[in-house]
C-alpha positions in Angstrom: 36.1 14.6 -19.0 37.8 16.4 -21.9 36.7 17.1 -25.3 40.0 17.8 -26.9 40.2 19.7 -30.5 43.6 20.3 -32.1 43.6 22.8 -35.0 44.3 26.1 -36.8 42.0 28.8 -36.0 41.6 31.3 -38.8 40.4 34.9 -38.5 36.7 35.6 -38.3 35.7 37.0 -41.6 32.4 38.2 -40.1 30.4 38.1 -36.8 30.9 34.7 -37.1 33.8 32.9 -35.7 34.4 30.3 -38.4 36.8 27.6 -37.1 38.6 24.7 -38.9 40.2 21.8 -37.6 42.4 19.8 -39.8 43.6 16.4 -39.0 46.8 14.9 -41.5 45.9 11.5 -41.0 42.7 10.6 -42.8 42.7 14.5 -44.7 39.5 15.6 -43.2 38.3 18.7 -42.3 36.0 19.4 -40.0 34.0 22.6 -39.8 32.3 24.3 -37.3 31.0 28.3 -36.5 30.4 29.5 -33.3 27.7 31.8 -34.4 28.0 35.2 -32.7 24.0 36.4 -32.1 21.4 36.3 -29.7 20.0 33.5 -31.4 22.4 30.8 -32.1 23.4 28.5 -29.2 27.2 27.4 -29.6 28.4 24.1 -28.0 32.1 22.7 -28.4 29.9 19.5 -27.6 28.2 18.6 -30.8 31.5 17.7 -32.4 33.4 14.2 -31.4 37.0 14.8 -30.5 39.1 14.4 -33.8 42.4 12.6 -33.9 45.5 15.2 -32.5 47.6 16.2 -35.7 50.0 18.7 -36.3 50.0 20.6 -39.9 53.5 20.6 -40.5 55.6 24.1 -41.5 58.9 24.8 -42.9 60.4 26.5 -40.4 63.1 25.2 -38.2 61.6 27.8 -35.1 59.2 25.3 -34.3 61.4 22.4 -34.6 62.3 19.8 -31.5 65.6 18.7 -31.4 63.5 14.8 -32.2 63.1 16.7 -35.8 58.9 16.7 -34.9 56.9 19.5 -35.4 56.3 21.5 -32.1 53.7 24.5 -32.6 52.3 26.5 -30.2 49.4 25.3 -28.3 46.8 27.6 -27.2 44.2 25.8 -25.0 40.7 27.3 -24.3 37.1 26.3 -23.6 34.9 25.8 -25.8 32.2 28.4 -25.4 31.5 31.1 -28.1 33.1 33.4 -25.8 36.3 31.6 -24.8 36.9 31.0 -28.6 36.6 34.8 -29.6 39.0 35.0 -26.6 41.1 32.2 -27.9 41.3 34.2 -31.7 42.1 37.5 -30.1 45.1 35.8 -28.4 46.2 34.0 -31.6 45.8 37.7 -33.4 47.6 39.0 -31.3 50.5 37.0 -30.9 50.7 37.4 -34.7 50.6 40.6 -35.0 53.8 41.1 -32.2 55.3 37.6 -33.8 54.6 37.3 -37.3 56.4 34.3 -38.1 53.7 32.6 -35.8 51.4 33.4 -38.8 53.2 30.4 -40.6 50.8 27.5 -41.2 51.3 25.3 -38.6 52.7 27.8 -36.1 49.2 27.7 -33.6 46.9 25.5 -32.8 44.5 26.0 -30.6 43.2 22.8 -28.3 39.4 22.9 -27.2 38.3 21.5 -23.9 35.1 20.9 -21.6 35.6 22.0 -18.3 33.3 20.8 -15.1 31.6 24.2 -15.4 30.6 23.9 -19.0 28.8 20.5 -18.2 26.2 21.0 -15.6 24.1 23.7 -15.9 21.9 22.5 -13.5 23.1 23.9 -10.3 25.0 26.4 -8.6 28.1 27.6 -9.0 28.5 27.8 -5.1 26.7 24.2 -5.3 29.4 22.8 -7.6 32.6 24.2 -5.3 33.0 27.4 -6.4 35.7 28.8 -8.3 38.3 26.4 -10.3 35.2 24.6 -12.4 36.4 26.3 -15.2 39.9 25.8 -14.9 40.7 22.6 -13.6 40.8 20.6 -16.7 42.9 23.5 -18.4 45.6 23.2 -15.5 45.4 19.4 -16.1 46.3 19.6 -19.8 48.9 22.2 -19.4 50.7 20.5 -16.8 51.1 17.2 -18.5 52.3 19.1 -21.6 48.9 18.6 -23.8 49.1 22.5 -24.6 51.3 25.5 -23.8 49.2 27.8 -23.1 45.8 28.8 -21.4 43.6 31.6 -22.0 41.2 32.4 -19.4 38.8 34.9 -18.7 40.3 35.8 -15.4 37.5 36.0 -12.8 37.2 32.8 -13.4 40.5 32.0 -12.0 41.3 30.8 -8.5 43.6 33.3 -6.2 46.0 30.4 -6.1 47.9 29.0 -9.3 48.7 25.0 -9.3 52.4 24.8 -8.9 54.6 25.0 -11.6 52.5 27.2 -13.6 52.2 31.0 -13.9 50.0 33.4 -15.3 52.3 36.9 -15.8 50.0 38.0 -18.6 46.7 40.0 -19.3 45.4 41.8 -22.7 44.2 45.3 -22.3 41.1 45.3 -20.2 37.5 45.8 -21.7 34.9 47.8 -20.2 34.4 45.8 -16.7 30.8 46.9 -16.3 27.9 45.0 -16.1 25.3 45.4 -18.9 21.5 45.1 -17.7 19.3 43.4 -20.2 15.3 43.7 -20.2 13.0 41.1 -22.1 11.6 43.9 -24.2 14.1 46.6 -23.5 11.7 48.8 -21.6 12.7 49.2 -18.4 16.5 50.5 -18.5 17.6 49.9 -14.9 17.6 47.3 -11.5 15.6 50.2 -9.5 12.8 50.7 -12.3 12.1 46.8 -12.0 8.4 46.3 -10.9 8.5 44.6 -7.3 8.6 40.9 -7.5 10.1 41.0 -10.9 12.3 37.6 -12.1 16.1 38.0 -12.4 17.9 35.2 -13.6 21.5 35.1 -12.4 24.0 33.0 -11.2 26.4 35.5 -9.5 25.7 35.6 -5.3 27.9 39.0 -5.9 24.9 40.6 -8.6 22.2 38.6 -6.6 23.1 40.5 -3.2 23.6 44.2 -5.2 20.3 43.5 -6.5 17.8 42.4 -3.2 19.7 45.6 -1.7 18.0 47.6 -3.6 15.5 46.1 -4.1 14.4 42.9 -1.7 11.4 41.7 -3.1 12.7 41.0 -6.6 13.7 37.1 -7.1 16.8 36.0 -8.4 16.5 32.7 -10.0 19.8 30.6 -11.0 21.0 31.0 -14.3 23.6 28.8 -16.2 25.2 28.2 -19.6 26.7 30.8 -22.0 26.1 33.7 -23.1 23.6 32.7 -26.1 21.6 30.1 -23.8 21.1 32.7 -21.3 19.6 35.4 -24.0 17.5 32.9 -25.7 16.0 31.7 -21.9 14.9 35.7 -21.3 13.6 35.7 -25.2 11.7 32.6 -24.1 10.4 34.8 -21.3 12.1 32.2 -18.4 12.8 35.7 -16.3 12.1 39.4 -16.7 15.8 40.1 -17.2 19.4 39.5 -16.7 22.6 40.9 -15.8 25.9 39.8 -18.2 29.3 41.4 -18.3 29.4 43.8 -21.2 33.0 42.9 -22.3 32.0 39.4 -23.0 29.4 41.0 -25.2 31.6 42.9 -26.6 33.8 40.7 -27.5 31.5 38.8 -29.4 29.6 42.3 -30.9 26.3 41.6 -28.6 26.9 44.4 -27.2 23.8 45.8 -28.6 21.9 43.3 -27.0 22.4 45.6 -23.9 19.6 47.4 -22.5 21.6 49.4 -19.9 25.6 49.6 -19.0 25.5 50.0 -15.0 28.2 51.9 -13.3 29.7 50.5 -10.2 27.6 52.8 -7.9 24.4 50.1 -9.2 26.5 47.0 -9.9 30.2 47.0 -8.9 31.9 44.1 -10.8 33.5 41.2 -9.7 37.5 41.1 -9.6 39.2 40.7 -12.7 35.9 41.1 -14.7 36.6 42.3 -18.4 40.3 41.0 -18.1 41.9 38.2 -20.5 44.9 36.1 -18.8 47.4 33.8 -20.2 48.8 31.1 -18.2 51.7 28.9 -19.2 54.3 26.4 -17.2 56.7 28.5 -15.3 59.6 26.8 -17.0 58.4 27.0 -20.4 61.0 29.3 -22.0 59.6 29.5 -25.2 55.7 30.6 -24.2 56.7 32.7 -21.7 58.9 34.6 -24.2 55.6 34.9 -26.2 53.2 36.0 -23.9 55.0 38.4 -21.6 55.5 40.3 -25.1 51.7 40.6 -24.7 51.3 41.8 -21.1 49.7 45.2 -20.0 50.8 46.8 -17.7 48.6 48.5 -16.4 45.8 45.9 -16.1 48.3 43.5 -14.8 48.6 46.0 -11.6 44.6 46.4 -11.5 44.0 42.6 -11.5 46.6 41.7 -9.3 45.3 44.6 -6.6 41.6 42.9 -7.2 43.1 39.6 -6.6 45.0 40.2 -3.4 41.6 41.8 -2.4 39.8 38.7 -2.3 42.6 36.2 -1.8 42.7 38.2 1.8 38.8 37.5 1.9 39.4 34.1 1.5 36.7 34.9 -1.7 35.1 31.9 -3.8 31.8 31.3 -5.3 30.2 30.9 -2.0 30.0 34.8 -0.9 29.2 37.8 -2.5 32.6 39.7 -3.4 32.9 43.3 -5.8 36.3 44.5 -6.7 37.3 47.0 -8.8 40.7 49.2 -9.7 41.5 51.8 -11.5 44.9 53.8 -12.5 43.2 57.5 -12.4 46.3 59.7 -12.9 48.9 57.9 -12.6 47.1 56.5 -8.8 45.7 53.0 -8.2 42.0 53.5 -7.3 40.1 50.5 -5.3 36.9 49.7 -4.5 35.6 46.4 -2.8 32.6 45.4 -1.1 30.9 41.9 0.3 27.9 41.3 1.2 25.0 38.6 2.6 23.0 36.9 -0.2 20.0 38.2 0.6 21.7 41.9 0.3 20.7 43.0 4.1 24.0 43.8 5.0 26.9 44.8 3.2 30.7 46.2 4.0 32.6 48.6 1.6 35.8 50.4 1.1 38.1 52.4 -0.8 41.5 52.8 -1.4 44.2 55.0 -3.5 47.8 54.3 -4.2 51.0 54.0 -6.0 50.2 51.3 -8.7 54.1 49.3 -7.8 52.1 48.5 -4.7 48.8 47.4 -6.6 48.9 44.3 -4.5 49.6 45.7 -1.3 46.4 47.6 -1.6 44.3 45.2 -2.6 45.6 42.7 0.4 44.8 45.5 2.9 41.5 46.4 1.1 40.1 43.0 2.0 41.7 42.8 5.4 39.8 45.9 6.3 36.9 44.2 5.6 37.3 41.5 6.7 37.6 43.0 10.1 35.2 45.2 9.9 32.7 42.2 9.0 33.9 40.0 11.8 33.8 36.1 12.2 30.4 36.4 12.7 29.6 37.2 9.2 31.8 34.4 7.6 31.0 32.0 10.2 27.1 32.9 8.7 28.0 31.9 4.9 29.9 28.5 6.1 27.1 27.5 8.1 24.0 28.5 5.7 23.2 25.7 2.8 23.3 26.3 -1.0 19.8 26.4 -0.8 19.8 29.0 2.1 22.1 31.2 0.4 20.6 30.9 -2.9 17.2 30.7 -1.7 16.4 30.3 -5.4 15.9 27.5 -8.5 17.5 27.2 -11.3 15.9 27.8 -14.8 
């Protein structure tokens, strides 16, 4: 189901995202603040869907031909996170468009996804990859918004037809950020044996038992404020988080540790904003390839190809990361079993025009090297096998 939320978005005046939707029809405003800190749990689902209204502007740019007000519509979830992603988009299409800063010009439509609504299980339990996107592809293809912003390792290797996604912001730090319950141990191999991890990530989980195999990873679901509050609460002795998202949302401090990729090597795309739109949608597409960076364009697409060749999901641990180190694409990839007894890696350096040429011949490499026996392994072992954990 979809929560859908129509509205102008206005610029966070502090590390609070304050958000107001405004409906023309009965002139009533509804507030709501995704608060920004360890201890405030946001959810899009404590406010009832309010009735789709467009604030009228006097511009003729965002005039139909009918004579009807057509703004821009940015669709997003409805975590804390996706809406400080959803603001830095609508920033920053201001600041290269400013007549978009026009009352009336954005709006930006909220939605639950299948992800955001059960936290009780596995993401490899639920299907894997697409839980966060599938209701986004839905709205955008029946012309419900314009736009979606994604973070993109949460995107499928495939796009649904007759969309596109030929933009991503300048990437943030794509590390993982280790966080302890009282901050005094500072990294994975200083963890007393049998400590409690809580993650949901089969790609952290397998990093982790690798070094160390008797610490238990337990599952661990819902945003970024739920999961900080469960290791205040003293559910598990510590988590893993990507450090952009808490940056993004200045928690970085909440951060015990920042691992580098030899400890933790990220997932593809981690750290990387994308913007998706219809592929024949003049108008967005004008907007948001004004907004594309190059160069994390070419290190997302190399990451991607790497585990579109893998045939990657939710269901098998997959690390991927690139790099443009003078004026080279620099890639690294690895998979591994659950349980983090066996694991494959490689490297590979380039000219970034053949970013996804690389990337496709990273994971093929592996994919060799790991044989059918390995995948035929994850395909025939249960969630519960793979896991080999409980959720908390």
């Amino acid at each position: 189901s979809i929560i859908l939320f129509q509205g102008i978005f206005e610029r966070p005046t502090s590390n609070k995202a304050q958000a107001r939707i405004k409906s023309n029809n009965n002139n009533h405003t509804m507030k709501f603040t995704a608060a920004f800190s360890a201890l405030f749990v946001a959810s899009a689902s404590a406010f009832a869907p309010s009735t789709p209204a467009f604030t009228k502007s006097n511009t003729a740019l965002f005039m139909s031909a009918e004579g009807e007000i057509t703004p821009l519509r940015i669709g997003t979830r409805g975590s804390p996170l996706a809406l400080a992603q959803a603001y830095e988009t609508r920033e920053r299409l201001i600041e290269a468009f400013p007549e978009l800063a026009e009352d009336g010009a954005l709006e930006i439509c909220v939605m639950k996804t299948q992800g955001d609504m059960i936290l009780d299980k596995s993401l490899m339990e639920l299907g894997g990859k697409g839980l966060f996107t599938k209701e986004l592809d839905t709205a955008l293809l029946g012309d419900e918004v314009d736009i979606c912003v994604h973070s993109m390792k949460d995107v499928p290797t495939w796009l649904p037809d007759g969309t596109v996604l030929p933009c991503n912001f300048p990437r943030e730090d794509t590390n993982d950020a280790f966080i302890h319950k009282d901050g005094s141990v500072k990294t994975i191999a200083e963890l007393p044996d049998g400590s409690v991890i809580g993650t949901a990530s089969l790609r952290r989980q397998a990093q982790i038992l690798a070094q160390n195999p008797t610490l238990k990873c337990v599952n661990f679901r819902g945003n970024v404020q739920t999961r900080l509050r469960k290791l205040d609460d003293g559910v598990v002795d510590a988590t893993l988080l990507a450090i952009a998202g808490l940056k993004r949302m200045d928690m970085d401090s909440c951060a015990t540790a920042v691992l580098d990729w030899d400890e933790m090597l990220p997932a593809v795309a981690q750290g990387a904003i994308g913007v998706q739109c219809r592929s024949d949608d003049e108008r967005s597409l004008k907007y948001i390839n004004a907004l594309n960076h190059p160069e994390t364009h070419a290190c997302v697409n190399c990451e991607r190809a790497f585990l579109e060749a893998l045939d990657g999901n939710c269901k098998t641990p997959i690390a991927g990361q690139a790099r443009i180190i003078d004026g080279k694409i620099v890639f690294r990839g690895l998979i591994a079993m659950p349980d983090g007894s066996l694991k494959y890696t490689t490297e590979a350096t380039g000219e970034v025009e053949d970013a996804k040429e690389i990337g496709r011949k990273a994971g093929e490499k592996l994919k060799a090297e790991a044989g059918d026996k390995f995948f035929e392994m994850m395909v025939e072992m249960s969630p519960q096998q793979v896991l080999g954990q409980i959720t908390k």
